[in-house]
C-alpha positions as CSV (number, residue, x, y, z in Angstrom):
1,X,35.8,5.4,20.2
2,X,38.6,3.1,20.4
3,X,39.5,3.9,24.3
4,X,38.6,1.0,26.1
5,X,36.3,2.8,28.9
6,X,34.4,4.0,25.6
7,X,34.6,0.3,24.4
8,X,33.1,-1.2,27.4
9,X,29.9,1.5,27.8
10,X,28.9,1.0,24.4
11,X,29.3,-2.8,24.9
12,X,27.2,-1.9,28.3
13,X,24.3,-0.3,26.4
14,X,24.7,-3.0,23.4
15,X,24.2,-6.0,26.0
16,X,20.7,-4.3,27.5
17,X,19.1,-2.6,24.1
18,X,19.9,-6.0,22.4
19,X,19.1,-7.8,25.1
20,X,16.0,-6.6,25.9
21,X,14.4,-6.5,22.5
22,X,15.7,-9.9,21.4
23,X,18.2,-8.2,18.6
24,X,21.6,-8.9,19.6
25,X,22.7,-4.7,19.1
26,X,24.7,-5.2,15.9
27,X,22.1,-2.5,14.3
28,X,23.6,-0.1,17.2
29,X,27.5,-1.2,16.8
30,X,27.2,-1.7,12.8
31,X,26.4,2.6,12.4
32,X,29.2,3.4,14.8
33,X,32.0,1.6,12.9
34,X,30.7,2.9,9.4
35,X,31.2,5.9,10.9
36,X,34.4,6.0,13.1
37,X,36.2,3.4,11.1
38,X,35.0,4.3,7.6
39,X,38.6,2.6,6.6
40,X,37.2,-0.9,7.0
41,X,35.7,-3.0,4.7
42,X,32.3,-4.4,4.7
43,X,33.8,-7.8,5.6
44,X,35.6,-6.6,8.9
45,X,32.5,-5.0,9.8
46,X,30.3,-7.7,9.9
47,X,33.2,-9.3,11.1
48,X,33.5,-7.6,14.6
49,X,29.6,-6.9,14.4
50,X,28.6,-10.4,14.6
51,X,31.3,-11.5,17.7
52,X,29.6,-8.7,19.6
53,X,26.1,-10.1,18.6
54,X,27.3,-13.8,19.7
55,X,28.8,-12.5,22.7
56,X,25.5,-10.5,23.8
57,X,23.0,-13.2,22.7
58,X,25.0,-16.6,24.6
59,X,24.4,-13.9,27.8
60,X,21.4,-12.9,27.2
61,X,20.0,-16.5,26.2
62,X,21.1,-18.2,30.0
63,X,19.2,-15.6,31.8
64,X,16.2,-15.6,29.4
65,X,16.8,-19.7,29.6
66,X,16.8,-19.2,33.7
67,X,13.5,-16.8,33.3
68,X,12.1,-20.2,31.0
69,X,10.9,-17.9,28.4
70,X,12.3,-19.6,25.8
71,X,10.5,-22.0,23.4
72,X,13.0,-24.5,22.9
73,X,11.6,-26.8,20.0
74,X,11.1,-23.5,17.8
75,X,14.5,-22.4,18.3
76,X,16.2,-25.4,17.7
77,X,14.4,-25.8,13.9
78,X,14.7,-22.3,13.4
79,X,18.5,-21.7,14.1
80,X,19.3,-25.1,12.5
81,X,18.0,-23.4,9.4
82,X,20.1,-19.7,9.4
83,X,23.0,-21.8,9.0
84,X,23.5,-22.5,5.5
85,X,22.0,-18.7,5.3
86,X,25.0,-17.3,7.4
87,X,27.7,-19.5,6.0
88,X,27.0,-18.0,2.4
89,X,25.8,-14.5,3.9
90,X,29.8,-14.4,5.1
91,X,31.1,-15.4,1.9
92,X,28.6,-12.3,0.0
93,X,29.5,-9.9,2.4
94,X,33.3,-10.5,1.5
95,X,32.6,-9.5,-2.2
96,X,30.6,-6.7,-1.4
97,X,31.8,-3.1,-2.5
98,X,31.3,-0.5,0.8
99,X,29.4,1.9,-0.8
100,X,26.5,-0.8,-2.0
101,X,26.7,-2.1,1.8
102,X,26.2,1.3,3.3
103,X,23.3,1.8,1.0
104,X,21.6,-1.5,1.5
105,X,22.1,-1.1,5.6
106,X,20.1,2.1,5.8
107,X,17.2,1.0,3.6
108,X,16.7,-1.7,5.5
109,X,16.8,0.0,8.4
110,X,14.5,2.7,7.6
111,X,12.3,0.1,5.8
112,X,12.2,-2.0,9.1
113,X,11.9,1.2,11.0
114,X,8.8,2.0,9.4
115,X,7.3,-1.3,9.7
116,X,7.8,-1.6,13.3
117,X,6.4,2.3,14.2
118,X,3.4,1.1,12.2
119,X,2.7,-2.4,13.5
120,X,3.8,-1.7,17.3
121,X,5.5,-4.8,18.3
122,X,2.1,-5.8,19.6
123,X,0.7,-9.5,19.2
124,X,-3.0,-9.8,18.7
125,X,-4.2,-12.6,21.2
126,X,-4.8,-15.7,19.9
127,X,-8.0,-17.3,19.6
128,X,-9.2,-21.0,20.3
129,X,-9.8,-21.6,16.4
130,X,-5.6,-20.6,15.6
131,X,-4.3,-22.1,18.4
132,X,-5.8,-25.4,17.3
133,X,-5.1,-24.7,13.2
134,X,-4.5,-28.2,11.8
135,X,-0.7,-28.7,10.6
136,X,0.8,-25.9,12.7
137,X,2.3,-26.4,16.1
138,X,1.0,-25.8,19.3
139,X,3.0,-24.5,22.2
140,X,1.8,-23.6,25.9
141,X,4.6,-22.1,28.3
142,X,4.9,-21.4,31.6
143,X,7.9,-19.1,32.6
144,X,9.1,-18.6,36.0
145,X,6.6,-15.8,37.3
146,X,4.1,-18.2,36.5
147,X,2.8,-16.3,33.2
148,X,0.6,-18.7,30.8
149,X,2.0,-18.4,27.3
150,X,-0.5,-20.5,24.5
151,X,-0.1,-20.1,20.9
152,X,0.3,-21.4,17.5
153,X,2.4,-21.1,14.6
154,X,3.4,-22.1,11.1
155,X,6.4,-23.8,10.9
156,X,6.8,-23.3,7.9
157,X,6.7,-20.0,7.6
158,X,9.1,-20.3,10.4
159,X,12.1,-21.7,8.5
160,X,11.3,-20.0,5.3
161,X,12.0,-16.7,7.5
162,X,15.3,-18.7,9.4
163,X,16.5,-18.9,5.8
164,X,16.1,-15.4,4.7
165,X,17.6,-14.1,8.4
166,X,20.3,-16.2,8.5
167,X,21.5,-15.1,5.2
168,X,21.4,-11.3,5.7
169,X,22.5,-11.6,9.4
170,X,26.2,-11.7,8.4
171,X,25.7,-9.5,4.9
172,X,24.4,-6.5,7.5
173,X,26.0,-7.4,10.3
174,X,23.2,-7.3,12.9
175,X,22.8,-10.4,14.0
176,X,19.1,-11.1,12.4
177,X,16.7,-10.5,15.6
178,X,15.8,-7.2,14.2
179,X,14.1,-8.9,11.8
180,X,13.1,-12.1,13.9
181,X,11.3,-10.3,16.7
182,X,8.5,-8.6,14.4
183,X,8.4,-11.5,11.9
184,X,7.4,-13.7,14.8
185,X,5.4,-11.5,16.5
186,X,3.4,-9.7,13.4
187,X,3.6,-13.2,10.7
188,X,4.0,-16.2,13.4
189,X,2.0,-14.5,15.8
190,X,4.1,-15.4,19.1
191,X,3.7,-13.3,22.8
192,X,6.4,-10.5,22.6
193,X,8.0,-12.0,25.5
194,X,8.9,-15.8,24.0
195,X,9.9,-13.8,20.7
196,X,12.2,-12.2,22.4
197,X,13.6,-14.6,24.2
198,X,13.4,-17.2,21.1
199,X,15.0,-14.8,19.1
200,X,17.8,-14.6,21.6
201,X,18.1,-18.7,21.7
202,X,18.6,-18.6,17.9
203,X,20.9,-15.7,17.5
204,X,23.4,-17.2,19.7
205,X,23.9,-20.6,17.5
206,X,23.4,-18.8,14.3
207,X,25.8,-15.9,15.3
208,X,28.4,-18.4,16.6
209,X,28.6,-20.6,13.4
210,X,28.9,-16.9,11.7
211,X,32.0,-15.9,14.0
212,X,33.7,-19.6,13.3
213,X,33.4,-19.1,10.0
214,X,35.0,-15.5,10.0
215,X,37.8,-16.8,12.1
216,X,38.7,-19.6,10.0
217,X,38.4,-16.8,6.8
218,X,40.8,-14.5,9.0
219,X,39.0,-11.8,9.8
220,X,39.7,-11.7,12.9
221,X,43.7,-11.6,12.2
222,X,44.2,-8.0,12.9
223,X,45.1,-6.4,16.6
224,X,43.2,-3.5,16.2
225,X,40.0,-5.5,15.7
226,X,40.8,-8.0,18.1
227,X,41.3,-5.1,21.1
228,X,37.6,-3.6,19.6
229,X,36.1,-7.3,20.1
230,X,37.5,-7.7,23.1
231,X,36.4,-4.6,25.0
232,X,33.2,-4.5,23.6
233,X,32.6,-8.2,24.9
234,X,33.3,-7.2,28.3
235,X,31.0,-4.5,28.3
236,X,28.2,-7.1,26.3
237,X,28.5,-9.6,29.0
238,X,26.9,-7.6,31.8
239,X,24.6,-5.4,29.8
240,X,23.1,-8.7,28.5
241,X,22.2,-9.7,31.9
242,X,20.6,-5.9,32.4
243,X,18.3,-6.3,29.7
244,X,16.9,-9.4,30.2
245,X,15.7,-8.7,33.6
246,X,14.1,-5.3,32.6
247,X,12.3,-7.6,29.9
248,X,9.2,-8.5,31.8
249,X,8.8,-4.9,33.3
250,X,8.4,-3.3,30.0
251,X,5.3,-3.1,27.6
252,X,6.4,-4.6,24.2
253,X,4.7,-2.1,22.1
254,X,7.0,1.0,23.7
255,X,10.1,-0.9,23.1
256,X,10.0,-1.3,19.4
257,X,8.1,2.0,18.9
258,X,11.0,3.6,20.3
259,X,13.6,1.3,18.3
260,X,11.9,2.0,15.3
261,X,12.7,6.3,15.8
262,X,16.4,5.3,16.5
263,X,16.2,3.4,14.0
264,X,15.1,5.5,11.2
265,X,17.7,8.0,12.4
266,X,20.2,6.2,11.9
267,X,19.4,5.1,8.7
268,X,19.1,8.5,7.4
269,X,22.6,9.4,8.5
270,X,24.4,6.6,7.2
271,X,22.2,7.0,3.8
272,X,23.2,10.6,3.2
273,X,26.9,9.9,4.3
274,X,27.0,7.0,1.5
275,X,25.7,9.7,-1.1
């Protein structure tokens, strides 16, 4: 895995899945170091995970942000909020024993798995009487194609669920939009598209204050994870820009139906190896 061709492909195919589901790939790149580097610690995991993630999502976000799918106001209160969460996620994943990480990665990942096979990934339209609900806020967007976007949501909730993300973003290494993209699809009730795209937006602020805060802990001290970072990126970088244009020629629903199989899968392997 370590050649740098290698490097740079799976960066490639990080930048577009990520990308184009709004998740920032650290649930691909997280399985692959547990199992080719089973020598590192939970720590340096999350560590090189969650450069990738920032990487991919700061790409990602300027071509969504050129597309103008992304809702702006929402992402601003909702990253400002993962950051307390990802400051202490870092210092938890630094205490944790590998063993209890490996175990708590696949469960979520088969839970979430499950969850999005079941629900779809597919928004119910809004109707007049939710798009008006008193107390939550409106929003009515119009990207570049010239697609309408109007809907509602609970702020609220919103930042209650910024909170929870940004703290297990950093424990799990992958980035948060894995669980952003369904929360604010299936529980805020935003178009597939903007979540996406949102999700993106909030991923690269949250996943950069993560990275600053696992340089300044040293994580990043070591040469061997500083050549993995550094390949990877430059595969990320291009990749990003792949998925985000195949964004708006693919049906929601297929996309996390299909993520939810690879998903599970991969939760099942790393489950048993931990066993």
């Amino acid at each position: 895995m370590d050649s740098f061709w290698i490097l740079i492909l799976i960066g490639l195919c990080i930048g577009t899945i990520g990308t184009l589901i709004g998740a920032g790939g650290g649930f691909i790149l997280v399985p692959l170091l547990l199992v080719f580097h089973p020598e590192f610690d939970p720590g340096t995991v999350t560590a090189i995970s969650m450069a990738v993630v920032a990487a991919n999502s700061i790409s990602g976000t300027s071509a969504y942000m050129y597309n103008k799918k992304v809702d702006y106001k929402a992402g601003l209160i909702f990253a400002v909020c993962t950051i307390p969460g990802s400051i202490l996620g870092v210092m938890t994943s630094k205490s944790m024993e590998k063993g209890t990480f490996d175990v708590a990665f696949s469960v979520i990942l088969i839970g979430l798995a499950i969850f999005l096979f079941v629900k779809g990934g597919k928004a119910k339209p809004q109707g007049k009487v939710v798009v008006e609900h008193q107390g939550w806020t409106h929003r009515k967007l119009i990207d570049r194609s010239g697609t309408v976007h109007e809907y509602s949501y609970d702020w609220r909730k919103g930042t209650f669920l910024s909170v929870v993300v940004g703290y297990l973003s950093p424990i799990l290494g992958i980035g948060g939009g894995i669980i952003h993209v369904p929360a604010m699809v299936e529980w805020l009730r935003f178009p597939v598209h903007i979540a996406t795209a949102t999700s993106h937006f909030i991923l690269a602020i949250m996943a950069s204050a993560t990275v600053i805060t696992h340089y300044v802990d040293g994580s990043y001290a070591s040469a061997e994870v500083q050549h993995l970072v550094l390949w990877l990126i430059i595969g990320i970088i291009p990749g990003a820009q792949i998925g985000a244009r195949l964004s708006h020629k693919i049906q929601g629903k297929a996309i996390i139906r299909s993520l939810a199989v690879c998903l599970c899968v991969v939760g099942i392997r790393i489950l048993f190896g931990a066993m």
